[in-house]
PyMOL Python script that loads the backbone (N, CA, C, O; Angstrom):
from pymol import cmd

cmd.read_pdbstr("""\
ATOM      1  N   UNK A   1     -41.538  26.620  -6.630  1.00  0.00           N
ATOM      2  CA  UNK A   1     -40.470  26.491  -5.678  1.00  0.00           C
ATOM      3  C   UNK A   1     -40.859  27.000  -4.304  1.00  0.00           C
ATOM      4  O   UNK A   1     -40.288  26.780  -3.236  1.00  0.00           O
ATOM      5  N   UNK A   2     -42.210  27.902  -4.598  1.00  0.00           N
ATOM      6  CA  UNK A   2     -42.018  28.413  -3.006  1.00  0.00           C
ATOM      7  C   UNK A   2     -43.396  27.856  -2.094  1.00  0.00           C
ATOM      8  O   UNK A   2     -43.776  28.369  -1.042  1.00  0.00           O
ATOM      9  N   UNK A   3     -44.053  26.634  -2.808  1.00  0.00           N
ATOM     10  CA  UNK A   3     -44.817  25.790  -2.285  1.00  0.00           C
ATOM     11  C   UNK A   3     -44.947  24.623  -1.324  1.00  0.00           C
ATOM     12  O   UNK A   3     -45.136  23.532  -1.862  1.00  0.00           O
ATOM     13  N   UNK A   4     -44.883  24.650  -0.072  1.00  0.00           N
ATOM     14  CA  UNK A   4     -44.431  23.810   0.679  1.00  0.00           C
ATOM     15  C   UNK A   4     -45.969  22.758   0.470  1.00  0.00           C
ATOM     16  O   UNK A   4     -47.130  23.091   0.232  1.00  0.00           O
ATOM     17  N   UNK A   5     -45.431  21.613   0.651  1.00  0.00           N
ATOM     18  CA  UNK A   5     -46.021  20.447   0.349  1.00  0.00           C
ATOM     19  C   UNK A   5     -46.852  20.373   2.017  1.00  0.00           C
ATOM     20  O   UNK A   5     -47.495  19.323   1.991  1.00  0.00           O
ATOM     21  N   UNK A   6     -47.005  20.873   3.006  1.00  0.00           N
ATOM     22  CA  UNK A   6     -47.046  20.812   4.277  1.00  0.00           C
ATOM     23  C   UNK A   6     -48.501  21.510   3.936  1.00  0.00           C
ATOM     24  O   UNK A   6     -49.345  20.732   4.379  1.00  0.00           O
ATOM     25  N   UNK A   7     -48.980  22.350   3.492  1.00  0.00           N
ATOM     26  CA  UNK A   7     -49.830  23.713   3.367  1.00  0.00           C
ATOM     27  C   UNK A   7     -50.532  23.081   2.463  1.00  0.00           C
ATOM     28  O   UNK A   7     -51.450  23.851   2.741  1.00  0.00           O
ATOM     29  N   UNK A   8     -51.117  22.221   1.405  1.00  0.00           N
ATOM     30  CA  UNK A   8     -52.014  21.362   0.967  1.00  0.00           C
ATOM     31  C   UNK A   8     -52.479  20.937   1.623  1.00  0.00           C
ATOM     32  O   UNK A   8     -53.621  21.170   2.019  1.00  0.00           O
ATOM     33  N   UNK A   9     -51.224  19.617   2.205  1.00  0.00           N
ATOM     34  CA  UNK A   9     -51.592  18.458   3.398  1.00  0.00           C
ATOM     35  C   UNK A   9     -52.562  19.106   4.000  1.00  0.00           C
ATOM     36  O   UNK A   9     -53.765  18.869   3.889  1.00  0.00           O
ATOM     37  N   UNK A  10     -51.848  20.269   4.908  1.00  0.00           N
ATOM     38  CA  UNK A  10     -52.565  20.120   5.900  1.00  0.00           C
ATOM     39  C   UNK A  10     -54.079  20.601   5.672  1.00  0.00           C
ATOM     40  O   UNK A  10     -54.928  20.140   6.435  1.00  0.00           O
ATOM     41  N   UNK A  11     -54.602  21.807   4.329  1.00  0.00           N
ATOM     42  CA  UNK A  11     -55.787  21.859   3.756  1.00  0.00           C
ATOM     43  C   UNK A  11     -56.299  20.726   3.866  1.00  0.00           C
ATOM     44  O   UNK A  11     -57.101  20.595   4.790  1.00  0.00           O
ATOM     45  N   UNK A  12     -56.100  19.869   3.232  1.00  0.00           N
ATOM     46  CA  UNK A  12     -56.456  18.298   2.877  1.00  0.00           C
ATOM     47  C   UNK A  12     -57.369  18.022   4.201  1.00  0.00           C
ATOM     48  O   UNK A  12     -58.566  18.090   4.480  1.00  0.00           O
ATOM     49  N   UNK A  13     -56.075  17.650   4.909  1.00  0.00           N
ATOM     50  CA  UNK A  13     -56.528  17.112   6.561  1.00  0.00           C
ATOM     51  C   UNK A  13     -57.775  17.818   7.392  1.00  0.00           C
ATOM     52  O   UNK A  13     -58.531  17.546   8.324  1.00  0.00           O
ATOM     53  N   UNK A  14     -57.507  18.921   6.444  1.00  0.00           N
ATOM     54  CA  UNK A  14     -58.400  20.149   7.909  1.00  0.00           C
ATOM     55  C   UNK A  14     -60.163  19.926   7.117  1.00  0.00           C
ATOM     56  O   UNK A  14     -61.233  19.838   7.720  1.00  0.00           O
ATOM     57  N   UNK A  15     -59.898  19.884   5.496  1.00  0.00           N
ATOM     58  CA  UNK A  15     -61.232  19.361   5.191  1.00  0.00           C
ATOM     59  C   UNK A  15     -61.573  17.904   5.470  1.00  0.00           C
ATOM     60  O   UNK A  15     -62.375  17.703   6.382  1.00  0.00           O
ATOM     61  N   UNK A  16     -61.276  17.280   5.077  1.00  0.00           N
ATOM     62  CA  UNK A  16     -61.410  16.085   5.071  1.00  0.00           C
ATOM     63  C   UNK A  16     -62.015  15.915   6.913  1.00  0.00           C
ATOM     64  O   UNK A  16     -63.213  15.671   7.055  1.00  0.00           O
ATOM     65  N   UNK A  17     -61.348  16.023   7.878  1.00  0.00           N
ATOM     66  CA  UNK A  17     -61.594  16.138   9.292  1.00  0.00           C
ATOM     67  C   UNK A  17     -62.635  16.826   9.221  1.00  0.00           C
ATOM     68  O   UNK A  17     -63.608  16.072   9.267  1.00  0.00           O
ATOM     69  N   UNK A  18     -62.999  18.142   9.111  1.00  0.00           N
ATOM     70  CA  UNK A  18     -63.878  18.712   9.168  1.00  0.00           C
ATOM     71  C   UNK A  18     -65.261  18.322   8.714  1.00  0.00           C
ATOM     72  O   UNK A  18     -66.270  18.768   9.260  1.00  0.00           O
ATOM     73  N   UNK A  19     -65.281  17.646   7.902  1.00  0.00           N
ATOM     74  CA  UNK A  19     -66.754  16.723   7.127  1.00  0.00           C
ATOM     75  C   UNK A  19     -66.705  15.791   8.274  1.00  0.00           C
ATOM     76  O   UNK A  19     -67.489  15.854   9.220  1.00  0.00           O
ATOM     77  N   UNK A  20     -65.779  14.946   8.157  1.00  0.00           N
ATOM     78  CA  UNK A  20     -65.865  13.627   9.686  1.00  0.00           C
ATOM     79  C   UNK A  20     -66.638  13.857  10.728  1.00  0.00           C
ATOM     80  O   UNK A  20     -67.533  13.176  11.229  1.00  0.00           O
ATOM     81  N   UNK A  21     -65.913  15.569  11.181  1.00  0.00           N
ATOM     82  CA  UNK A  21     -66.968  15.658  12.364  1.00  0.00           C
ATOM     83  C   UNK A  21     -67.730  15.801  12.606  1.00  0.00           C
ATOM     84  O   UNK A  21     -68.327  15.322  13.570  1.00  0.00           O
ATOM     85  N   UNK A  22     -68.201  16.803  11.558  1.00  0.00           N
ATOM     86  CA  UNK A  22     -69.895  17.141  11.557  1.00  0.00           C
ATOM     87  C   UNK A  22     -70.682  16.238  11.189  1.00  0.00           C
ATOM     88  O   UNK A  22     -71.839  16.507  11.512  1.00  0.00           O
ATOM     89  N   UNK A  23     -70.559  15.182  10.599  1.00  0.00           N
ATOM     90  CA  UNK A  23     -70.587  13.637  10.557  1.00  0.00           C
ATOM     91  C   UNK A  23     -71.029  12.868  11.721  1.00  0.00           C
ATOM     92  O   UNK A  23     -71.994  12.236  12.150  1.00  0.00           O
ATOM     93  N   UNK A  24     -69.832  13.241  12.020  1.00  0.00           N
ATOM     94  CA  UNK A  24     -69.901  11.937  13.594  1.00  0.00           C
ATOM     95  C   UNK A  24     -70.664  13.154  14.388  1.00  0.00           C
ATOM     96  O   UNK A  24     -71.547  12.648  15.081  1.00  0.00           O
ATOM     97  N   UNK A  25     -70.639  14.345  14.508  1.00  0.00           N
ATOM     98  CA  UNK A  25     -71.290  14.736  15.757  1.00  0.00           C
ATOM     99  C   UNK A  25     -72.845  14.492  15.570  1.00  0.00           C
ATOM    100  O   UNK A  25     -73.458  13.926  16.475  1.00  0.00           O
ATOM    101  N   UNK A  26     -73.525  14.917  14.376  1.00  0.00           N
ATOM    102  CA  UNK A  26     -74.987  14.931  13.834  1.00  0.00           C
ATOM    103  C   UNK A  26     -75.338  13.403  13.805  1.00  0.00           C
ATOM    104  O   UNK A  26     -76.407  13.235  13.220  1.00  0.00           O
ATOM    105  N   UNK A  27     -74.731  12.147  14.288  1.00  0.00           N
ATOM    106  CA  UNK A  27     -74.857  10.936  14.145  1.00  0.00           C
ATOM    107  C   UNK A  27     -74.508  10.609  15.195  1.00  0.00           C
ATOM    108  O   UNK A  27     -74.049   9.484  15.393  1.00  0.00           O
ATOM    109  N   UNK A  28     -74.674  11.758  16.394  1.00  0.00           N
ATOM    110  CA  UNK A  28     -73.661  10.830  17.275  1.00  0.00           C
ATOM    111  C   UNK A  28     -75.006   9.622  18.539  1.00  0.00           C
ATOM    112  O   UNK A  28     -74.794   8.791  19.422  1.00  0.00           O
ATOM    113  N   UNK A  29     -76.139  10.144  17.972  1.00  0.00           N
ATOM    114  CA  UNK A  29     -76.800   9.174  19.196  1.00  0.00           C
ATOM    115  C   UNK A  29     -77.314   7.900  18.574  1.00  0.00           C
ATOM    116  O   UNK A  29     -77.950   7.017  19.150  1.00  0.00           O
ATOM    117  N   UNK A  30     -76.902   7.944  17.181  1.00  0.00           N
ATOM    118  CA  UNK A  30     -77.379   6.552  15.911  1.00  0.00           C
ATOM    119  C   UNK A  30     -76.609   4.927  16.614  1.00  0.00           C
ATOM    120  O   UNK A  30     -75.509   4.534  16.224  1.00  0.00           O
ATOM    121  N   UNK A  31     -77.210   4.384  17.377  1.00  0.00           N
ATOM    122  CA  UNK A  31     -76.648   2.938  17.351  1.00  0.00           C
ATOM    123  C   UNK A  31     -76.728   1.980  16.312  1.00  0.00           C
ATOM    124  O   UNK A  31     -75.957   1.028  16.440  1.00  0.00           O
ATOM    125  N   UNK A  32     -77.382   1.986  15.425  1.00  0.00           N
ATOM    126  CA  UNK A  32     -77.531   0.816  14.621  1.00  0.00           C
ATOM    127  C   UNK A  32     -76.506   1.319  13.708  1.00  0.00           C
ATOM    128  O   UNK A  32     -76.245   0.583  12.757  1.00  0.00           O
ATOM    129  N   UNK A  33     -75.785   2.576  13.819  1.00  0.00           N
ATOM    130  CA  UNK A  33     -74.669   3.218  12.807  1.00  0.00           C
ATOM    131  C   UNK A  33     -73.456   2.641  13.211  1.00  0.00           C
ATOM    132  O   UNK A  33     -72.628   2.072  12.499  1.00  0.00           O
ATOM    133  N   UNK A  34     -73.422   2.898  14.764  1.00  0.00           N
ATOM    134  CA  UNK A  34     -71.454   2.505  15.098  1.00  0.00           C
ATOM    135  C   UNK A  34     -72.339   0.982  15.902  1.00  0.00           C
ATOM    136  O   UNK A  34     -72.332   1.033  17.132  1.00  0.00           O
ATOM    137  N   UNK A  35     -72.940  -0.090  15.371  1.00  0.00           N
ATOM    138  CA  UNK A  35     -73.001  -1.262  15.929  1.00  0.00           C
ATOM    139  C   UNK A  35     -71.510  -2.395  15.693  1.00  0.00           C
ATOM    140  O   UNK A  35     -71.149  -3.288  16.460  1.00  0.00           O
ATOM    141  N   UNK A  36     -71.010  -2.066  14.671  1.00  0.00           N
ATOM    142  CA  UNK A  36     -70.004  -2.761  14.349  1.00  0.00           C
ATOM    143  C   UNK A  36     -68.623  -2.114  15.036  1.00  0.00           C
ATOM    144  O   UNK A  36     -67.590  -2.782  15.058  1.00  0.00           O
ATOM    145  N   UNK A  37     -68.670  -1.002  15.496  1.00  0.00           N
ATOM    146  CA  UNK A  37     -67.054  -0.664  15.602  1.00  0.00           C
ATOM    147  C   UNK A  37     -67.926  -0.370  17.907  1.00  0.00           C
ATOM    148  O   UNK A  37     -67.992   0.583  18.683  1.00  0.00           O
ATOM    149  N   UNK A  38     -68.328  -1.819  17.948  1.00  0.00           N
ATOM    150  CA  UNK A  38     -68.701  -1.319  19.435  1.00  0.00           C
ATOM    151  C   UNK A  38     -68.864  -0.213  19.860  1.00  0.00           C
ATOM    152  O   UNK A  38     -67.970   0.201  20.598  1.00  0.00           O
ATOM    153  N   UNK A  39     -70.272   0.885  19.526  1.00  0.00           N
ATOM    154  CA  UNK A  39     -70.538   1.752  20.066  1.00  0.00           C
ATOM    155  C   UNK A  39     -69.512   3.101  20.239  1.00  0.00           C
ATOM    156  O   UNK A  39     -69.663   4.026  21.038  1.00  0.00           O
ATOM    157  N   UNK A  40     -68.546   2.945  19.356  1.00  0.00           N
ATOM    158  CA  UNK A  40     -67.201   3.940  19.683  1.00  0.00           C
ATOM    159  C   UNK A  40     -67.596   4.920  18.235  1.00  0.00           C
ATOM    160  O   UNK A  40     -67.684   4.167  17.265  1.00  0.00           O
ATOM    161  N   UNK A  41     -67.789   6.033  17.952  1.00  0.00           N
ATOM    162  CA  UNK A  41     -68.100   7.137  17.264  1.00  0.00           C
ATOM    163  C   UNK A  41     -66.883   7.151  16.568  1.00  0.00           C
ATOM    164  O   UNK A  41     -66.208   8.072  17.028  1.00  0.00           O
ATOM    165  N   UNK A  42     -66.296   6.568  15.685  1.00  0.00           N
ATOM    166  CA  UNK A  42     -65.268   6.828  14.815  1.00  0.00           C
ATOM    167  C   UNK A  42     -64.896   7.639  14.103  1.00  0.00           C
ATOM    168  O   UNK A  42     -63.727   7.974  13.912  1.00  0.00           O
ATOM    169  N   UNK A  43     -66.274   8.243  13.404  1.00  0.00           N
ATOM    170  CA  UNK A  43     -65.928   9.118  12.441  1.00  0.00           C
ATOM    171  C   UNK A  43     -66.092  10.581  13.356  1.00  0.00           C
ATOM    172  O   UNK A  43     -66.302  11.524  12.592  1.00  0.00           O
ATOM    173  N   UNK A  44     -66.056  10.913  14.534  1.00  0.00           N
ATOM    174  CA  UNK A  44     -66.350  11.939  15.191  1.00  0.00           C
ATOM    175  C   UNK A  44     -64.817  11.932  15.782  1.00  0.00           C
ATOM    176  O   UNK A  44     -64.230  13.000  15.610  1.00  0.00           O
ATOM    177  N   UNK A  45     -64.087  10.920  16.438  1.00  0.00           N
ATOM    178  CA  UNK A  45     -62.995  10.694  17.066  1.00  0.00           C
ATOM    179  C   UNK A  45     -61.852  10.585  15.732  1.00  0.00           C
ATOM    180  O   UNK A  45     -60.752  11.069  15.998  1.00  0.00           O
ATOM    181  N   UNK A  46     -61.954  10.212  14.843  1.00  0.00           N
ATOM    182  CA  UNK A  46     -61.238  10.371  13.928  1.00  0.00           C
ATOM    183  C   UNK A  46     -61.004  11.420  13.022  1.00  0.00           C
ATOM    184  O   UNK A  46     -60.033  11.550  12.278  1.00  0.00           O
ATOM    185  N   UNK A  47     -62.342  12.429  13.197  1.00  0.00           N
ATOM    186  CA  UNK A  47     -62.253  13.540  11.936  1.00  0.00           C
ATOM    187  C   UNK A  47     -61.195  14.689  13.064  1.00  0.00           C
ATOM    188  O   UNK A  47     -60.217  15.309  12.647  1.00  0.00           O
ATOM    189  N   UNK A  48     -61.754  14.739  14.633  1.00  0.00           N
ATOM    190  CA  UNK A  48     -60.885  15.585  15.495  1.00  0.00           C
ATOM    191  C   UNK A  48     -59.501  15.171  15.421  1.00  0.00           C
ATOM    192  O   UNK A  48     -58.662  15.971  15.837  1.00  0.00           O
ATOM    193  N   UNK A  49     -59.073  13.917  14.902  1.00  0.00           N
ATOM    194  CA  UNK A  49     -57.458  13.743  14.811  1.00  0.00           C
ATOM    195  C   UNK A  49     -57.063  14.055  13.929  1.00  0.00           C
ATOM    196  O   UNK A  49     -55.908  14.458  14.067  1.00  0.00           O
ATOM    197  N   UNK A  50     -57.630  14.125  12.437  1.00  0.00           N
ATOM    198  CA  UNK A  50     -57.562  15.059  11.393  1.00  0.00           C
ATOM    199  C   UNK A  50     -57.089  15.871  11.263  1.00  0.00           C
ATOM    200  O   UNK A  50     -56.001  16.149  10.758  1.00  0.00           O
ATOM    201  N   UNK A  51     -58.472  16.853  12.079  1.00  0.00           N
ATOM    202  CA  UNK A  51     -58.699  18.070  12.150  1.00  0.00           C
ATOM    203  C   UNK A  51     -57.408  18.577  12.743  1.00  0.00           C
ATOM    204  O   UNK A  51     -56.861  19.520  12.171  1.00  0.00           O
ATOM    205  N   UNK A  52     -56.785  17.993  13.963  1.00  0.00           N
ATOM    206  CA  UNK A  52     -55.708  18.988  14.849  1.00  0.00           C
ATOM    207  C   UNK A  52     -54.611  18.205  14.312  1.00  0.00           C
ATOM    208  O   UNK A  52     -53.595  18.409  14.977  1.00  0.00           O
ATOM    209  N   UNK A  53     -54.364  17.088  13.014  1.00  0.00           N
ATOM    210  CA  UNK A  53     -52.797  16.931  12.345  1.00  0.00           C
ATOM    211  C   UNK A  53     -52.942  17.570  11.329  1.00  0.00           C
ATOM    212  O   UNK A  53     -51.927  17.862  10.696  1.00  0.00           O
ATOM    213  N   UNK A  54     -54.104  17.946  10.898  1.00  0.00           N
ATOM    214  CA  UNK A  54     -54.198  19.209   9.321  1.00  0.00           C
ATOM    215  C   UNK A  54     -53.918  20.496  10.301  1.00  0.00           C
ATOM    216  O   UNK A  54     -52.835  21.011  10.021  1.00  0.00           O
ATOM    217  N   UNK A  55     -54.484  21.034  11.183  1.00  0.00           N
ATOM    218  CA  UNK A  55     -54.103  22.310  11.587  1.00  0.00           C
ATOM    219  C   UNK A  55     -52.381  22.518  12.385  1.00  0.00           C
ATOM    220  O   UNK A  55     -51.894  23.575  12.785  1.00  0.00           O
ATOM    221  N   UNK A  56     -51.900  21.453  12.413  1.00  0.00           N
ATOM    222  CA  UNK A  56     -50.590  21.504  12.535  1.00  0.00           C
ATOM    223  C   UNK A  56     -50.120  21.350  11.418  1.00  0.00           C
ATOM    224  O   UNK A  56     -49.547  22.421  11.216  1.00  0.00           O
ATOM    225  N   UNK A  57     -49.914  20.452  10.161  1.00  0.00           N
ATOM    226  CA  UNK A  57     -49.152  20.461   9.147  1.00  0.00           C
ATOM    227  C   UNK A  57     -49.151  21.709   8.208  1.00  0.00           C
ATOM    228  O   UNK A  57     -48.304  21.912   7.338  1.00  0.00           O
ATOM    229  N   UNK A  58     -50.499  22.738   8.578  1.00  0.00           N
ATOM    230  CA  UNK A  58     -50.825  23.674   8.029  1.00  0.00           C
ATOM    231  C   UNK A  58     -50.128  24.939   9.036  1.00  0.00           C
ATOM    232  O   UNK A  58     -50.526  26.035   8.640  1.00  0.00           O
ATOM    233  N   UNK A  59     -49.583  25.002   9.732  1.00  0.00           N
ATOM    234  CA  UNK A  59     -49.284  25.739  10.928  1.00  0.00           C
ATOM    235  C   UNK A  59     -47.871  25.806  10.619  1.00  0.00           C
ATOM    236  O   UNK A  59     -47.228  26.817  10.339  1.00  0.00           O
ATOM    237  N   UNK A  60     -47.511  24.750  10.693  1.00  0.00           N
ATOM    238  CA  UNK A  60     -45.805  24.553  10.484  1.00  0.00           C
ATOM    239  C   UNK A  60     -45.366  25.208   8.782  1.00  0.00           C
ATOM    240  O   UNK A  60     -44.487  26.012   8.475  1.00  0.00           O
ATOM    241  N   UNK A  61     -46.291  24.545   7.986  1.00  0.00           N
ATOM    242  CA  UNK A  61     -45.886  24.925   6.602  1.00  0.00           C
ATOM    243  C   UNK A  61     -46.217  26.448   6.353  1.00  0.00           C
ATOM    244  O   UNK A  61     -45.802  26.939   5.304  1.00  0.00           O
ATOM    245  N   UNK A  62     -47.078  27.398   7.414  1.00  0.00           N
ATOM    246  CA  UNK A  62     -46.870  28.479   6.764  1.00  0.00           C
ATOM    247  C   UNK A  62     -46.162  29.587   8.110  1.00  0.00           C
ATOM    248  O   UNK A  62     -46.343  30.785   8.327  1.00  0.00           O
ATOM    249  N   UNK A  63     -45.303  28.534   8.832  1.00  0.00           N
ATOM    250  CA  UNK A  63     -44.486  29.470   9.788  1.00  0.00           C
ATOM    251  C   UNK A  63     -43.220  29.988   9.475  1.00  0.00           C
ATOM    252  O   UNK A  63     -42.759  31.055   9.881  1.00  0.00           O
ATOM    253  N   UNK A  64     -42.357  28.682   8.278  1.00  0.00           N
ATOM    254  CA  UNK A  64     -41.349  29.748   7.998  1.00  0.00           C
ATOM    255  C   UNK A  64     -41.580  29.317   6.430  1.00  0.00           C
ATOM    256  O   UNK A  64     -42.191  28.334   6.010  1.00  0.00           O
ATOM    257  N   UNK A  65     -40.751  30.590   5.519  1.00  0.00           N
ATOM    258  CA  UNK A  65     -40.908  30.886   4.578  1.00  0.00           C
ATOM    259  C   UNK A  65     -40.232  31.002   3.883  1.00  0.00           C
ATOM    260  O   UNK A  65     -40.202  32.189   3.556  1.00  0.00           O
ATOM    261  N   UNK A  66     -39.316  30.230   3.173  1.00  0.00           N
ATOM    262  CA  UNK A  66     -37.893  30.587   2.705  1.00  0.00           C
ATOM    263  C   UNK A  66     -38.004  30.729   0.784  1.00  0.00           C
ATOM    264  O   UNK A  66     -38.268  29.899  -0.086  1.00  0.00           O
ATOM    265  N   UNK A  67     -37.656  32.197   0.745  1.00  0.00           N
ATOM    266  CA  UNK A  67     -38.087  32.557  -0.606  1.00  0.00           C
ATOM    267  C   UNK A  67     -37.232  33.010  -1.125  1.00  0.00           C
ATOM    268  O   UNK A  67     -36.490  33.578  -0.323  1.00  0.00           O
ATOM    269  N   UNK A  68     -36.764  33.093  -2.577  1.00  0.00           N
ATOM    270  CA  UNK A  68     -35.869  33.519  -3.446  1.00  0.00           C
ATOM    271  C   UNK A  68     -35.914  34.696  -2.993  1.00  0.00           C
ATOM    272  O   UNK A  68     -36.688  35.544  -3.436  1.00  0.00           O
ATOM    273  N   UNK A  69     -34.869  34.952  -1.799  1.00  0.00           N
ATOM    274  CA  UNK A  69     -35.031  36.628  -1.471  1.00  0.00           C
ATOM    275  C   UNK A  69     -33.150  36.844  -1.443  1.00  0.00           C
ATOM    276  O   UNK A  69     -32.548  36.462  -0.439  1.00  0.00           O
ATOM    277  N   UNK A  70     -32.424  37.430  -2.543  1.00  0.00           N
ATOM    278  CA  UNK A  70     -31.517  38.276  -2.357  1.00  0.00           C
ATOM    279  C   UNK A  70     -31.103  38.791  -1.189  1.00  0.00           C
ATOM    280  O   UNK A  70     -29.927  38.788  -0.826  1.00  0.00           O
ATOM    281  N   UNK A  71     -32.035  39.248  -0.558  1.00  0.00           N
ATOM    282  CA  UNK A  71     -32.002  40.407   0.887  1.00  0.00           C
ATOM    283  C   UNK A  71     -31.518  39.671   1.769  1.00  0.00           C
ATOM    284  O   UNK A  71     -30.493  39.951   2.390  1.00  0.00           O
ATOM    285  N   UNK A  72     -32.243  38.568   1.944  1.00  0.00           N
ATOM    286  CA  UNK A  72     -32.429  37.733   3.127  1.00  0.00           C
ATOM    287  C   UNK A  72     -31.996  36.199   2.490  1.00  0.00           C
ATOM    288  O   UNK A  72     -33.002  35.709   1.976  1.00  0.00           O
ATOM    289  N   UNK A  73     -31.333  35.691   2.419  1.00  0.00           N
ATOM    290  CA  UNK A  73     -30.808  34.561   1.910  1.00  0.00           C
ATOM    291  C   UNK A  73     -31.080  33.577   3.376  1.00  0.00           C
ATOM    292  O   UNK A  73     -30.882  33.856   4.559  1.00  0.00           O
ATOM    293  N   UNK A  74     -31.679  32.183   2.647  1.00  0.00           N
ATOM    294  CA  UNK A  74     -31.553  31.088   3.034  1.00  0.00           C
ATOM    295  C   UNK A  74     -30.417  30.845   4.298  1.00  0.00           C
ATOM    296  O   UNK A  74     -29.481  31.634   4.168  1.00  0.00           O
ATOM    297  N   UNK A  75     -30.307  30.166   5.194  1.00  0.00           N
ATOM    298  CA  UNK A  75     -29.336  29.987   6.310  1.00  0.00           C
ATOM    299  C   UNK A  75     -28.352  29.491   5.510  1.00  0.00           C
ATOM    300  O   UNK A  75     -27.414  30.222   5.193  1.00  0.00           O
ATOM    301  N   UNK A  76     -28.432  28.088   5.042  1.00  0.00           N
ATOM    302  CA  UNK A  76     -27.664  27.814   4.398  1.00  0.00           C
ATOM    303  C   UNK A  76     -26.910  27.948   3.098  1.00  0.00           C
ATOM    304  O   UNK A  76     -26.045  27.132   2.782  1.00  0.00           O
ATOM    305  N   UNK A  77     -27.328  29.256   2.141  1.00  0.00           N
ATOM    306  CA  UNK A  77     -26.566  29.771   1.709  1.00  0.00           C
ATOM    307  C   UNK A  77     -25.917  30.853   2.208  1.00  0.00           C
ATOM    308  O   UNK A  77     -25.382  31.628   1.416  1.00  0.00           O
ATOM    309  N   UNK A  78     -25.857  31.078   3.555  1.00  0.00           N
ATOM    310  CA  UNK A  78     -25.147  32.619   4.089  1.00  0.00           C
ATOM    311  C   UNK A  78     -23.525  32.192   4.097  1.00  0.00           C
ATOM    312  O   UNK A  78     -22.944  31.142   4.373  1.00  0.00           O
ATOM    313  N   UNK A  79     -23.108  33.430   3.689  1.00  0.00           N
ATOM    314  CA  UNK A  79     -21.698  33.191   3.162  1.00  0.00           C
ATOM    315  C   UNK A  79     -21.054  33.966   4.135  1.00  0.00           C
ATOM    316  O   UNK A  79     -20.891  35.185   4.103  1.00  0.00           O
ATOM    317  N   UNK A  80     -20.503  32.743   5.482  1.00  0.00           N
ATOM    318  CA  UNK A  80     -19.651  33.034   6.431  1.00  0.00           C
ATOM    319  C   UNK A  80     -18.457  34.465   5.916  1.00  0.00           C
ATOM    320  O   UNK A  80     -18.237  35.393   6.695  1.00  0.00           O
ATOM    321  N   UNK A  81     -17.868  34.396   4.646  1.00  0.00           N
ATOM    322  CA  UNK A  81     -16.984  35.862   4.396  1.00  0.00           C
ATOM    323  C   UNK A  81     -17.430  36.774   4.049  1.00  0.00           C
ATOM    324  O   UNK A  81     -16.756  37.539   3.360  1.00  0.00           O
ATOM    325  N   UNK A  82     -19.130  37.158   4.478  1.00  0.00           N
ATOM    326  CA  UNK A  82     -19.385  38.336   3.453  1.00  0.00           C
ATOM    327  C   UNK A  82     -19.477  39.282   4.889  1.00  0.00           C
ATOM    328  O   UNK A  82     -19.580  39.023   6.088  1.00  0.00           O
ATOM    329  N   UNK A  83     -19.365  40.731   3.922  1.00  0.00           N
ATOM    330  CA  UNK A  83     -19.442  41.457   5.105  1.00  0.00           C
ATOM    331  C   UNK A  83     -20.661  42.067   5.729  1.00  0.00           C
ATOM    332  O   UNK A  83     -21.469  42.441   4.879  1.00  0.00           O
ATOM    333  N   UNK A  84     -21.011  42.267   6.917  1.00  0.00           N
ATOM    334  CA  UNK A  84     -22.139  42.356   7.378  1.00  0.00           C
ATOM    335  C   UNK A  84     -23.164  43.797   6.923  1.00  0.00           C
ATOM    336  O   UNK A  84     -22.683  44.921   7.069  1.00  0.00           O
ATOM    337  N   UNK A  85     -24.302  43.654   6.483  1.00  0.00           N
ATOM    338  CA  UNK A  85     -24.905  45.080   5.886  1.00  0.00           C
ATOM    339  C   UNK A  85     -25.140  45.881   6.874  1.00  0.00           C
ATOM    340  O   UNK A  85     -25.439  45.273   7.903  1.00  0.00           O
ATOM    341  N   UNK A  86     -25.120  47.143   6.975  1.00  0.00           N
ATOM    342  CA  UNK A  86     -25.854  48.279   8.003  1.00  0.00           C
ATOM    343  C   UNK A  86     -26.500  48.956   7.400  1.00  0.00           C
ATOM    344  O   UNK A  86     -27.130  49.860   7.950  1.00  0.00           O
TER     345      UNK A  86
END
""", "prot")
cmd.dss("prot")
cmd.show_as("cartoon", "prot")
cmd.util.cbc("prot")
cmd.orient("prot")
């Protein structure tokens, strides 16, 4: 329950990108490699879009945290009649 699906993803993304680039950068002066996609480095330009939508989906999923906490209840279970703790 307290696994946000965001915090894989964005693992996922951040590896997956991360191989791409070091990929495309260590390949980046190979022409007979990007002859088909006109000279445009794909897997170097594509692993950096990856890379910075995995480090956001990973960013967001571990900024808030909403946990079976008694103490601190969910927004939307806060119960407008209760009385306030001090």
């Amino acid at each position: 329950m307290g696994l946000d699906i965001r915090i894989p993803l964005g693992l996922i993304f951040l590896s997956i990108g991360g191989i791409m680039t070091v990929y495309g950068a260590f390949t980046y002066g190979d022409a007979a490699l990007y002859e088909r996609s006109l000279g445009v480095n794909l897997n170097l330009v594509w692993g950096c879009i990856m890379l910075v939508f995995g480090a956001i989906m990973f960013y967001v999923g571990k900024r808030q945290k909403w946990q079976d906490d008694p103490v601190t209840p969910r927004p939307w279970e806060h119960d407008p009649n209760a009385k306030p703790r001090h």
